[in-house]
C-alpha angles and dihedrals in degrees: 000000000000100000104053119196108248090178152018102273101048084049087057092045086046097060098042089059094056096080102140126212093291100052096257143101127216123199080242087067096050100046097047091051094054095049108175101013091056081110099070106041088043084049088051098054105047081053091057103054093032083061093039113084089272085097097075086065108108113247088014088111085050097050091042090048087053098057083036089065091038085059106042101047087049089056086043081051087051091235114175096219137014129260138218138175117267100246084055101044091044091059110109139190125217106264091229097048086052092046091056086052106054097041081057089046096043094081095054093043095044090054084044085056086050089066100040132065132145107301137158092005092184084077090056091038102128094246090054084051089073094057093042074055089051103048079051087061102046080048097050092049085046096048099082090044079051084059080077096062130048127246090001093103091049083055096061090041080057090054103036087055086045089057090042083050088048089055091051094045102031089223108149092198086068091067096043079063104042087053084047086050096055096038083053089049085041088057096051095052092040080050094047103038092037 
């Protein structure tokens, strides 16, 4: 992909602008176009929904531990892109209903950008992203026991959407957070199951 998204607001743009022949757009479309930066917007997402209410539905920790952990033992295997399985990835939206919201989500991505840039790249150099991958598995193996407390599980969606932020970004204080975020959710179960 030559023009590559450095922030929210140009993923999004970029998206939008992925509508196929039939006027909709499958996950497989939008996988594929980010190549080796698929880890950070999937990341982001699962963040995301993981710290919406959907939490609160019951076995949704477990679902979202299960793709974290997709996720995070293909970036310890140094794959360049992400893979799904096929009845995931063939799934597809309707592009107008996408484009409606987008255009609802940009202002808010766009004030978030306001607030990233490239910083602390030591914490983004290839060798730290294992260990980013690392810190995802020990969160997906923790997500079902999260289910116990409350609020715990939409923490670490907070954080996990915080580190697929930092990959987007490349913004290594975001990182910095999100750790700071799960040791924070870590301490609250240790507190309510010791």
């Amino acid at each position: 992909m030559p023009d590559t998204p450095h922030d929210l607001e140009q993923m999004l743009e970029h998206i939008d602008g992925l509508a196929s022949d039939d006027q909709r757009l499958s996950m497989r479309q939008v996988v594929e176009s980010m190549g080796s930066r698929s880890f950070g917007p999937l990341l982001l997402l699962i963040g995301m929904t993981l710290f919406s209410p959907l939490s609160g539905i019951p076995g949704m920790a477990i679902f979202a531990g299960f793709f974290v952990m997709l996720i995070a033992v293909q970036m310890l295997l140094g794959r360049k892109s992400f893979w799904l399985p096929a009845f995931i990835l063939d799934r597809s939206v309707p592009q107008d209903k996408l484009s409606k919201a987008i255009n609802w989500v940009k202002p808010i991505a766009r004030r978030i950008d306001n607030l990233i840039k490239p910083r602390l790249n030591f914490m983004l150099h290839p060798s730290s992203t294992y260990l980013i991958a690392g810190l995802c598995v020990t969160v997906a193996a923790c997500l079902p026991f999260l289910e116990l407390v409350p609020f715990s599980s939409s923490i670490v969606g907070l954080a996990l959407a915080i580190l697929g932020l930092a990959l987007v970004a490349r913004d290594g204080l975001l990182v910095l957070i999100a750790v700071v975020c799960i040791v924070a959710a870590g301490s609250l179960l240790a507190v309510k199951l010791l």
